[in-house]
C-alpha positions in Angstrom: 62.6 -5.5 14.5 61.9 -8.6 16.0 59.5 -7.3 18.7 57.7 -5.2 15.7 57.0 -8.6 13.8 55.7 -10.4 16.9 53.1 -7.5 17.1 52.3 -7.5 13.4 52.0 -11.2 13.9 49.1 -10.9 16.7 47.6 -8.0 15.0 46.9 -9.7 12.0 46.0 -12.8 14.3 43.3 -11.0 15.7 41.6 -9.8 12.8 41.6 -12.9 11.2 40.0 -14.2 14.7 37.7 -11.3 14.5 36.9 -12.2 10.8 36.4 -15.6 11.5 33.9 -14.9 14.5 31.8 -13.1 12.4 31.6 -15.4 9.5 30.7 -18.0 12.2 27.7 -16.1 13.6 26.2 -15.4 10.0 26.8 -18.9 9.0 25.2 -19.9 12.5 22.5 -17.6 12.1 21.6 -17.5 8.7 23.1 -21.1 6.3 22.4 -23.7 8.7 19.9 -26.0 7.4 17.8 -25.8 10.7 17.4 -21.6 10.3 17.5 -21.5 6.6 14.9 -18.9 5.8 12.3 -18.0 3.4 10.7 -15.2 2.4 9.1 -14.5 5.2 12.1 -14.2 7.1 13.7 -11.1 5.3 12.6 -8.7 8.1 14.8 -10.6 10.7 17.5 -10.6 8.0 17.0 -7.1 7.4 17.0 -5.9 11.3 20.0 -8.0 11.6 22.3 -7.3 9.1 21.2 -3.9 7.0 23.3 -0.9 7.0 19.9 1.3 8.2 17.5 0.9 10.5 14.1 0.4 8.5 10.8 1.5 9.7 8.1 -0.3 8.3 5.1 2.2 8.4 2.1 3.0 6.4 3.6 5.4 4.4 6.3 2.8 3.3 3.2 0.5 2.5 1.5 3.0 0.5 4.8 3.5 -1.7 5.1 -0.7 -1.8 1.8 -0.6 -3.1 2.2 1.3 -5.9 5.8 0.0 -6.7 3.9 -3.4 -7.1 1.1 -2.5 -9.3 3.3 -0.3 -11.2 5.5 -3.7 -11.8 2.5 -5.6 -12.6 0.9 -3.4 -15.1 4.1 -2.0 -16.5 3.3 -2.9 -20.9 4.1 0.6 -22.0 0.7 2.2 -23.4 -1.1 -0.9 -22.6 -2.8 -0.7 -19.4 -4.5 -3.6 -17.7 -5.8 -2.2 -14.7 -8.4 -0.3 -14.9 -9.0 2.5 -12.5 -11.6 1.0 -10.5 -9.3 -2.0 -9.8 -6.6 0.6 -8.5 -9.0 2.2 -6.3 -10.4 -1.0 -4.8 -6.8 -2.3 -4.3 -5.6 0.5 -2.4 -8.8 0.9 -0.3 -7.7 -2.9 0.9 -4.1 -3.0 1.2 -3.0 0.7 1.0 -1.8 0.9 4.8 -1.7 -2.9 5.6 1.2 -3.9 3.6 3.7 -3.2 6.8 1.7 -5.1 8.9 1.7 -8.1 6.4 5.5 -7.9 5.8 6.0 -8.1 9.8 3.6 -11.1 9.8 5.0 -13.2 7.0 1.9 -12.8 5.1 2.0 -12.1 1.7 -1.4 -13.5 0.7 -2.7 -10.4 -0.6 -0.4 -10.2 -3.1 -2.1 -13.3 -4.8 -5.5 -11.8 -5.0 -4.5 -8.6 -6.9 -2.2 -11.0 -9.2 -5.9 -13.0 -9.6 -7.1 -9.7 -10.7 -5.0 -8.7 -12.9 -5.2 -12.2 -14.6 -8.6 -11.3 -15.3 -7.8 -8.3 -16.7 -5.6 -9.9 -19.0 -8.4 -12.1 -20.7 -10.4 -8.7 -20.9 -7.7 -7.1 -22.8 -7.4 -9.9 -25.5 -11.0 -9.9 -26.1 -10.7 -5.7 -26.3 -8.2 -6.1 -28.8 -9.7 -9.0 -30.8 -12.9 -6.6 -31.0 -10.8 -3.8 -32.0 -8.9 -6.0 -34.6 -12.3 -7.0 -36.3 -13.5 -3.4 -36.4 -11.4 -1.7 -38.8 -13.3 1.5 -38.5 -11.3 1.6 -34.9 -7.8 0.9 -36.6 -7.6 3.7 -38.8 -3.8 4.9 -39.9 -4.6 7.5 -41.4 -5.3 10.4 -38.5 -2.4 12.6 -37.4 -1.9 10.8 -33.9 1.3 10.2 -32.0 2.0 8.2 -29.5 5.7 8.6 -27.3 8.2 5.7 -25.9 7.8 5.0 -22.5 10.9 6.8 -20.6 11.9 4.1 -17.6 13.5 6.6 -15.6 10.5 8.7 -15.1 7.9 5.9 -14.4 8.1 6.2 -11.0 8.0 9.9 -10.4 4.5 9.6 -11.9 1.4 8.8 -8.7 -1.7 7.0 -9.2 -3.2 9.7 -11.5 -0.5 9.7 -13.9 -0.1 6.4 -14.2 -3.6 4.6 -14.5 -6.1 6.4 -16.9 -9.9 7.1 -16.6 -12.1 4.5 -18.5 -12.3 6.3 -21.8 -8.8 7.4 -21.4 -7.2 3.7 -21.4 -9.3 2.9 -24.3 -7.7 5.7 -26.7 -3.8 4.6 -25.1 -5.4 0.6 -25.3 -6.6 1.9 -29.8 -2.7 3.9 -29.7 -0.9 1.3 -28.7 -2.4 -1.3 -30.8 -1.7 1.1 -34.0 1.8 1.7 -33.0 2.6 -2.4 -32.6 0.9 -2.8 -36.2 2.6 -0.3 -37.5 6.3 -1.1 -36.4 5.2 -5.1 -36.7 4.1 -4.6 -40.4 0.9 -4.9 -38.7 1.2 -8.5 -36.8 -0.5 -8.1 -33.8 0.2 -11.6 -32.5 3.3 -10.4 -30.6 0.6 -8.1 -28.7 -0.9 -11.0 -27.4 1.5 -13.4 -26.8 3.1 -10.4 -24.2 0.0 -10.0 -22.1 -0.5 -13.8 -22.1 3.1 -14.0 -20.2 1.2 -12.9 -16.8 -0.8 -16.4 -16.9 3.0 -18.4 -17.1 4.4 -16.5 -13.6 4.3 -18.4 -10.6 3.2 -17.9 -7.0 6.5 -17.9 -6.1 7.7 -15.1 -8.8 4.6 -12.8 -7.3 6.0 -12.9 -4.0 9.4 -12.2 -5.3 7.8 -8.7 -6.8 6.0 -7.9 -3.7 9.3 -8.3 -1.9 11.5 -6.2 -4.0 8.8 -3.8 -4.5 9.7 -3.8 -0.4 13.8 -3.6 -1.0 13.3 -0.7 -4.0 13.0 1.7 -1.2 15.7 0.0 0.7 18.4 0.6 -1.9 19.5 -0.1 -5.4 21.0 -3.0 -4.4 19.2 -5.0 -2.0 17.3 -7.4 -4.5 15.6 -10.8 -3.8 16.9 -12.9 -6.6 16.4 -16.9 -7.7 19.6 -18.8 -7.7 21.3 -19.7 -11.2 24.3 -19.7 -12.5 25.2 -16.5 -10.9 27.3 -18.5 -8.4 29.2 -20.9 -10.3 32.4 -20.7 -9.9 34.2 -23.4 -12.0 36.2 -22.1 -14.9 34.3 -20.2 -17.2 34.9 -18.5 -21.0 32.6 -15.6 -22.3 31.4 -14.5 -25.9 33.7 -11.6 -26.6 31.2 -9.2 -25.7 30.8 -5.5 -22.9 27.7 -5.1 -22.2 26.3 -2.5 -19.6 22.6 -2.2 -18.1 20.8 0.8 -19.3 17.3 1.0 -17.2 17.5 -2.8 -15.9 17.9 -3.7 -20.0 21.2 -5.5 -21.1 22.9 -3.5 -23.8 25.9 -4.8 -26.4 28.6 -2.1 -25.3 31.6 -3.2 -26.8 32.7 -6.2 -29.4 35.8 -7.5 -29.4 37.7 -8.0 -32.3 37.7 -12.1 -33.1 36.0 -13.0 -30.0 32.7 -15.5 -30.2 30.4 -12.5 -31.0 32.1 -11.0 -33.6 32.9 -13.9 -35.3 28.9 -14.9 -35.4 28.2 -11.4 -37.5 25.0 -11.0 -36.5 25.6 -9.5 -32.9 26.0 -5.2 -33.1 26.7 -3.0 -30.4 23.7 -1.3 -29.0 21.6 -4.8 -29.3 19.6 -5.7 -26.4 20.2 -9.1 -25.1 16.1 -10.1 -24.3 17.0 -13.7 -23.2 19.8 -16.6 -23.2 18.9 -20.1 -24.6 21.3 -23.4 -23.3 20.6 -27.2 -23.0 17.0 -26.1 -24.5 16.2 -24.2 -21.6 16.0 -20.3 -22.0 16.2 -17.4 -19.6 14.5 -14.7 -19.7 16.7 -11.6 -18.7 14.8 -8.5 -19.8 14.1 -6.0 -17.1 14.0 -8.3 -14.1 16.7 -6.2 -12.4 19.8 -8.1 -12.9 22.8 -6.0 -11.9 26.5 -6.2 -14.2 28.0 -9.0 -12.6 25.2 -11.7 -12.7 24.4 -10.8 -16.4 28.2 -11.4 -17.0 28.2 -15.1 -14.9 24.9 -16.4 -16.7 26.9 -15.4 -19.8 29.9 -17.3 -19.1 30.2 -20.8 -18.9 32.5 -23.5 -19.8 34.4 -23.5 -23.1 33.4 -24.7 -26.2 29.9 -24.9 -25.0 27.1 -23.4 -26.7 24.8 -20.8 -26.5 21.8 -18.5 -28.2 21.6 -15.3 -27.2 17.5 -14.0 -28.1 18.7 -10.0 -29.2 16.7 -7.0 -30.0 18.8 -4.3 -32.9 19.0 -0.6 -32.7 15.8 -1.4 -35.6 13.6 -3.2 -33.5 13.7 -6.5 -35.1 14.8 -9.5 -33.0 17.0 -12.8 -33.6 18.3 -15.5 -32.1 21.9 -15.9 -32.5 24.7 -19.1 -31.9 27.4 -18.7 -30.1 29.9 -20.8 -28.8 32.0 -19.5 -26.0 35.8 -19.9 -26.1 39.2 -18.4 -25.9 41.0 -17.2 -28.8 44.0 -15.2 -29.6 44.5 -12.2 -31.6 48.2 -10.9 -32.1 49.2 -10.5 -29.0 46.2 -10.6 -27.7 44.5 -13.6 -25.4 41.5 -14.2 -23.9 40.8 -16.6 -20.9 39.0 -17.0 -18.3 36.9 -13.2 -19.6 40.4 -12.0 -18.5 42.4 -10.1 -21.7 46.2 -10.2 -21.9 47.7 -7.8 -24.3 51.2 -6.3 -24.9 51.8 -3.1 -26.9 55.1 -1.9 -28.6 56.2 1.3 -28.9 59.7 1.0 -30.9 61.7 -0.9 -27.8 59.4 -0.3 -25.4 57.0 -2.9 -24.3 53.4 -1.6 -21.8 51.8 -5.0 -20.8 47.9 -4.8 -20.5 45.3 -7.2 -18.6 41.5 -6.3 -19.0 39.0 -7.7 -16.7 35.2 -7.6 -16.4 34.4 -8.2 -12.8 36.2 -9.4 -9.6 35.4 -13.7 -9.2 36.9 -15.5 -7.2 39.5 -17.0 -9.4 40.0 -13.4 -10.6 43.1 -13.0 -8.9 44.6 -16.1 -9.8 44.3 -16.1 -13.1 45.4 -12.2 -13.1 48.5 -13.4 -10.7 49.1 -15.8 -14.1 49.1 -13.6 -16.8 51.3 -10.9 -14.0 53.6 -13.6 -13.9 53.8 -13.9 -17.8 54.0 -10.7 -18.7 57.4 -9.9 -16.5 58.5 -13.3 -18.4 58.3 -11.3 -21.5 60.0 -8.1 -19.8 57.6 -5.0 -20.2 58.5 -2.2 -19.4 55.0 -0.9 -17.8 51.4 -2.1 -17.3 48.1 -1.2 -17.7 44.9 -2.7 -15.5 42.1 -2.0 -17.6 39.1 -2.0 -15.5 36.5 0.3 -17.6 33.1 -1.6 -17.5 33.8 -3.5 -14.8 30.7 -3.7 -12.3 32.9 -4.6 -9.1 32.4 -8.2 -7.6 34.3 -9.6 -4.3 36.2 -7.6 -2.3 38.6 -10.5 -1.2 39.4 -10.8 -4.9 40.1 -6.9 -5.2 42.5 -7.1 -1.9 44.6 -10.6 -3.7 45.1 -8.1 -6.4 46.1 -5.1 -4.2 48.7 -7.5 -2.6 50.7 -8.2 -6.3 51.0 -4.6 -6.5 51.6 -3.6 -2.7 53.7 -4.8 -0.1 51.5 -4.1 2.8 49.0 -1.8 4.5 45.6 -0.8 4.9 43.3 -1.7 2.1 39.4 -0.5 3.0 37.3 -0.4 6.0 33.9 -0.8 6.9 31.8 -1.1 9.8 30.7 -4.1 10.9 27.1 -4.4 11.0 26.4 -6.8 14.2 29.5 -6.0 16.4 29.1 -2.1 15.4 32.6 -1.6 15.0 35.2 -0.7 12.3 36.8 -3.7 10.8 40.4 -3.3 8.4 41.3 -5.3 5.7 44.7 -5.7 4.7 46.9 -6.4 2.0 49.4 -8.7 4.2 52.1 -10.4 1.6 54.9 -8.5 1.8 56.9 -8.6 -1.8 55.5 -7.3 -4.8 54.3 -9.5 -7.7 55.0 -6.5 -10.2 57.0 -3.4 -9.0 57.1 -1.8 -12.4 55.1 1.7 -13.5 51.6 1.0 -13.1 48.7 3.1 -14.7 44.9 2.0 -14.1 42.4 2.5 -16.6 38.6 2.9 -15.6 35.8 4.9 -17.0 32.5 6.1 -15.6 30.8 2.1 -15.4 33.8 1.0 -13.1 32.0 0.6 -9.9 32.7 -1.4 -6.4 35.5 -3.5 -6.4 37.1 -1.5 -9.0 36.6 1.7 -7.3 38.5 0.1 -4.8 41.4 -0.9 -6.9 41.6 2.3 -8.4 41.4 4.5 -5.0 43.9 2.2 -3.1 46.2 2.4 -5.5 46.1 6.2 -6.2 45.7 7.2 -2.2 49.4 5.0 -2.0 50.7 6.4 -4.9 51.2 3.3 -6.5 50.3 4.4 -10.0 48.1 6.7 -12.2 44.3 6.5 -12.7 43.4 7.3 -16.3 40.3 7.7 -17.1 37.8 7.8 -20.4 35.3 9.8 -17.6 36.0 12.4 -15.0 35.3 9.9 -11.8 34.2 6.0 -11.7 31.0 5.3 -10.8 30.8 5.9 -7.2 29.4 2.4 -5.6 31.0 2.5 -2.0 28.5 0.1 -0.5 28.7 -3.5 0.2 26.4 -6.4 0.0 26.1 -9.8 1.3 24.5 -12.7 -0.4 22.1 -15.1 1.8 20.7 -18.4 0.4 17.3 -18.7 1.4 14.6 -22.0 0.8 13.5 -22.6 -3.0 16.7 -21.7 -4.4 15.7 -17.5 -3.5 18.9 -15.6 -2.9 18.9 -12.7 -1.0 21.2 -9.8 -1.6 21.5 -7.0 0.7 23.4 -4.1 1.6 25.4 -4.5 5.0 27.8 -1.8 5.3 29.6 1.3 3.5 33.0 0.4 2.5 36.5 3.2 2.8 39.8 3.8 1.5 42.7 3.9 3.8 41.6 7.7 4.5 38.3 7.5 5.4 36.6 8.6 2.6 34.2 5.7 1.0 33.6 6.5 -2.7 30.3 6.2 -2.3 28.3 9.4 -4.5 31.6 11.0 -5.7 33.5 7.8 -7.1 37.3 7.8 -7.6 38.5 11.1 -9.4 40.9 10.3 -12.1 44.5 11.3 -12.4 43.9 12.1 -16.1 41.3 12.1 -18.3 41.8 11.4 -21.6 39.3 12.1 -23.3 35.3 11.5 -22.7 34.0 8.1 -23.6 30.8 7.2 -25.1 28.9 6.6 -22.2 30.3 9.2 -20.2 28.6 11.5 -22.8 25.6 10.3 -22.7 25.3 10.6 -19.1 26.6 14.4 -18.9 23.1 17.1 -18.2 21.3 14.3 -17.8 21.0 13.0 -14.0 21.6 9.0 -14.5 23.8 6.8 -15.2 25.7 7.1 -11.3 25.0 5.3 -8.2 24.1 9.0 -6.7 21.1 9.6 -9.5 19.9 5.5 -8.4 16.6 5.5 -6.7 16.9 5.5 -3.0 20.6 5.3 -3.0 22.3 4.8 0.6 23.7 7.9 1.8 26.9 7.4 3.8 29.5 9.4 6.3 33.5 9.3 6.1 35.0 7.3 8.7 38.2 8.9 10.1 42.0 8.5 8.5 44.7 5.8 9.2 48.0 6.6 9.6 49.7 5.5 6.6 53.1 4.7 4.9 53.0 5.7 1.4 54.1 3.4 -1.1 56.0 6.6 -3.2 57.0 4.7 -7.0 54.6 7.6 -8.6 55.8 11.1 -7.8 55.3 13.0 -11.6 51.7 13.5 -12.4 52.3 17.6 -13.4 55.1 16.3 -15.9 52.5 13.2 -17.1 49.7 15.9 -17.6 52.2 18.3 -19.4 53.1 15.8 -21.4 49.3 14.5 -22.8 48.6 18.0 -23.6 51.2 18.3 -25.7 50.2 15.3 -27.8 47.3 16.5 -28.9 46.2 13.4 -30.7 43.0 12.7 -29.6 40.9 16.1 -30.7 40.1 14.7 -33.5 39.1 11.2 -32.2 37.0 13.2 -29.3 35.5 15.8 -32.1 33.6 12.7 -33.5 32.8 10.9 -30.9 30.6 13.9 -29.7 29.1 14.3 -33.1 27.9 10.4 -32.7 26.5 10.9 -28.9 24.1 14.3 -29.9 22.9 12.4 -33.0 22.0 9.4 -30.6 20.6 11.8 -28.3 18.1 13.2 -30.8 17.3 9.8 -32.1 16.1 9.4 -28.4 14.3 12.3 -28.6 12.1 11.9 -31.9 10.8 8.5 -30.4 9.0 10.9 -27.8 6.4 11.8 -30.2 6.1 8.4 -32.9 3.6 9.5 -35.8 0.9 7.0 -36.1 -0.2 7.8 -39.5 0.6 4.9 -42.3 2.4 7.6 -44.3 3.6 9.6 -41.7 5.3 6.6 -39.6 7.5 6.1 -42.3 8.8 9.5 -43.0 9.6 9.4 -39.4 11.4 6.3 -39.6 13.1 7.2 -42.3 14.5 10.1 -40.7 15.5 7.9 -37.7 17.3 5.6 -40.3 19.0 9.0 -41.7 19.9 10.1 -38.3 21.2 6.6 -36.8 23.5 6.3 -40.4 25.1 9.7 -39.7 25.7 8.6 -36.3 27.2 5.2 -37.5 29.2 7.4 -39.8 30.4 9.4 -37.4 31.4 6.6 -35.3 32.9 4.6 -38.1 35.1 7.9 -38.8 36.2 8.2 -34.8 37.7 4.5 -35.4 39.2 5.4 -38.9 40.9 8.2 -36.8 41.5 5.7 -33.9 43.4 3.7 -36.4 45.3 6.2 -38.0 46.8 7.3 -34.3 47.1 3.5 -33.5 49.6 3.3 -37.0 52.3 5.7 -34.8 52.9 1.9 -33.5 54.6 -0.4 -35.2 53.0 -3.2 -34.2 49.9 -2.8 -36.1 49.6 -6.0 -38.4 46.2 -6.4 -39.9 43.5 -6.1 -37.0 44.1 -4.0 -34.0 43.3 -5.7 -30.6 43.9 -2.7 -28.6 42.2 0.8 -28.5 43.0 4.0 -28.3 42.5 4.6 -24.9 44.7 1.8 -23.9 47.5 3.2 -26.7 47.3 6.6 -25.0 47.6 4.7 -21.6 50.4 2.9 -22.9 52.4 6.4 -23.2 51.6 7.7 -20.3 52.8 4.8 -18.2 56.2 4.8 -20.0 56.4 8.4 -18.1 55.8 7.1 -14.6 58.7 7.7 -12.8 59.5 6.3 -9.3 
């Protein structure tokens, strides 16, 4: 015994040495102020450290090219190249743009900017002419104009994209109609939109000529400015799940008496356009933000004050007060964006603790509320991870350790030593040794796909899902500071479970599914919504298995999956919930064809309006029935802090048996 701790001892020793080396040569390399780079410097960052080797070719310039002008000149309908410009732009730079990358020079990408600027003024004039020709503006023909569809954009080449002379004029007289129509015929807003070109700065144009580069990298390989994304004091949040739907930031969830809710005016399904604190605001619409630095501009310290600049499910737009803080509902705290919860089924106690993302005081404030909830005695618990976007992989393994005594917890390969590297969870004693059930839907990505497929492939407790699998992020990504506060985030390796296998694609499978969540719904026949279906998304191999000891305290799934079918309480809840998703579905298909006739436009939105109330109704009548199943328990008081997927969860997990 002795002799096996000794060589545990220098194992561990020599990881931790290998570790150490490694952060040492990055930091050498990369953070000391005589190397720190900028933006020229990506290529040797990017040969260094990338999981691929990149060939910068003209083929890749050609597709950079059009990434960038497609980013530039990206006002849906309104088009502010005109073809000529395209055609003189690519006979300059079309195959170039390689050799520019390689030689730090990113000049060019100033000169079509200067172009487009001009084209900007030209388009004001256009539509001032237009505006004082009412002839042109007539509302009365049977046109139609559709919503521009994100996720097709780029399919589309040159042709599609930039129209003939005559053609831009008629989608130039279109799109001016349509923003008339829908802004009770205030075409200011049109303006003040294009005018937003003239405000970006040098450095912001190189930032898109870059990225336009790292879009064919990846998904997640992003040149970004620094913010608040990396502070990590203690922060408190708004009460709010939100979730990016093509790069926009959409109101997911509410929670009952957080910040949000208590303001009234925030809905789910808004679109958060910008954030407003200490008179400064931040413009977050569709500059690529991924889940977890939407969440950390979000939070901030408590009692501190923000505005959040929303666009509702009717168009119109607010700006709305919020203070951020903690507050407690029944049972139910929040602190820290970290949810502690207990339900009560008769004697029976299942403790819950809902997190958003993986910080790095994640873990010690989840150790806390651990450490309370055994206090109280419960008899189960539940790690509710749905809608959580990953974060730090440290963070993830602190967590592993409450929950596991010791072993393997992923592997990757090391990008500059080319060899596989462990991480493991080395604190032997278990925080919590009771049933364990985590609960994750088809937004849980990263960090959480790790939690969940570490503690399934050890047995260690049962993955319920609102989804069939997670989201299937198995890649990992480090973050470099560069000069003029630029942050460069790039993918570095694939990341595996104790068996090989890296979720990457195919996610973590659930145990159980309960019953298909909203989003999962809206993703099903239609390829999105999954890091497989992401542009340019890193294809990865299995690494081979470790030998490992299973942890063996979950050993009854058959009798758990007998046992939910015969409660047969969610048909109902499930029944409507479908109803909701096809009538949001063919909302989103009537705005492919908008009618711009006076009379016709608002026939058509009032069949929208008819269409969105049945689907509030049906929604409203999936929580009526959530509530009725959440009355079985008897600690319902007035307000319910829990849901029904965490209720059902709760059941379940009294059924673990070790």
């Amino acid at each position: 015994m002795i002799i096996y701790t000794i060589i545990k001892f220098l194992f561990i020793s020599y990881l931790i040495a290998v570790l150490f080396l490694f952060i040492l040569f990055i930091s050498a390399y990369f953070f000391l102020p005589q190397n720190k780079l900028g933006l020229g410097d990506i290529n040797k960052i990017i040969d260094t450290i990338y999981i691929n080797n990149i060939e910068l070719n003209d083929e890749l310039s050609s597709k950079i090219l059009f990434r960038f002008l497609t980013k530039l000149d990206k006002i849906d309908g309104l088009q502010l190249f005109t073809k000529d410009d395209i055609q003189e732009i690519k006979k300059k730079y079309n195959n170039i743009i390689d050799n520019n990358l390689k030689n730090k020079d990113l000049s060019f990408s100033k000169n079509i900017f200067n172009t487009l600027i001009n084209r900007v003024d030209d388009r004001i004039i256009e539509i001032n002419e237009i505006l004082n020709n009412q002839e042109l503006v007539n509302y009365t023909e049977n046109e139609y104009i559709s919503q521009n569809d994100e996720k097709k954009v780029y399919k589309k080449d040159y042709q599609e994209y930039w129209l003939e002379e005559e053609d831009r004029k008629k989608s130039l007289l279109k799109y001016i109609k349509y923003q008339s129509l829908i802004n009770s015929k205030d075409i200011l807003q049109i303006k003040y939109t294009i005018n937003l070109f003239k405000n970006y700065k040098k450095d912001k144009i190189k930032q898109m000529i870059i990225n336009s580069f790292l879009y064919y990298l990846d998904p997640h390989t992003k040149l970004l400015k620094y913010s608040k994304i990396f502070n990590n004091s203690s922060s408190y949040g708004l009460g709010i799940m939100v979730n990016i739907q093509d790069e926009l930031i959409v109101i997911q969830d509410i929670i009952k008496g957080g910040p949000a809710d208590n303001s009234g005016k925030i809905k789910i399904g808004d679109i958060i356009l910008s954030i407003v604190e200490k008179n400064k605001e931040i413009n977050i619409y569709g500059i690529g933000l991924d889940l977890n630095q939407v969440i950390n501009i979000i939070k901030g310290k408590k009692n501190t004050d923000i505005k959040l600049k929303v666009k509702h499910t009717d168009n119109s737009t607010e700006y709305v007060n919020i203070t951020r803080g903690v507050f407690i509902n029944n049972n139910s705290e929040i602190n820290n964006g970290i949810i502690r919860n207990i339900l009560h089924y008769d004697k029976k106690k299942i403790g819950i603790i809902k997190f958003n993302s993986f910080d790095t005081n994640t873990a010690t404030e989840i150790k806390k509320e651990l450490i309370e909830l055994k206090r109280l005695k419960i008899d189960g618990l539940i790690l509710d991870i749905r809608d959580n976007g990953g974060g730090l992989l440290t963070s993830v393994i602190e967590i592993l350790d409450m929950f596991i005594d010791t072993g393997i917890a992923l592997k990757y390969k090391d990008p500059l030593q080319n060899t596989i590297v462990t991480n493991n969870m080395n604190n032997p004693g278990k925080i919590y040794d009771g049933p364990l059930s985590i609960l994750v839907n088809s937004n849980s990505a990263s960090a959480s796909e790790v939690l969940a497929g570490v503690i399934q492939y050890y047995k260690r407790g049962i993955i319920i899902g609102t989804s069939d699998t997670t989201f299937g992020k198995g890649v990992i990504q480090a973050v470099i500071p560069l000069l003029n506060n630029n942050i460069f985030k790039l993918t570095t390796a694939s990341y595996h479970l104790p068996n090989g296998i890296t979720p990457q694609f195919e996610g973590i499978k659930c145990d159980l599914k309960i019953y298909d969540d909203i989003s999962s719904l809206l993703k099903k026949d239609d390829n999105y919504g999954y890091e497989k279906y992401l542009p340019n998304a890193t294809q990865t191999e299995n690494l081979k298995s470790s030998e490992i000891i299973f942890d063996n305290s979950f050993n009854n799934l058959d009798e758990i999956k007998k046992y939910y079918n015969s409660l047969k309480i969610i048909n109902e809840f499930q029944k409507l919930i479908k109803q909701h998703v096809i009538l949001l579905k063919e909302v989103s298909s009537k705005k492919q064809k908008i009618p711009l006739n006076q009379d016709k436009i608002k026939i058509y939105f009032d069949d929208i309006k008819i269409i969105e109330k049945k689907a509030i109704e049906a929604l409203n009548m999936a929580i009526k029935e959530e509530s009725n199943v959440l009355k079985i328990s008897d600690e319902i008081n007035n307000s319910i802090t829990y849901d029904i997927a965490q209720y059902i969860s709760g059941l379940i997990t009294l059924k673990i048996k070790k």
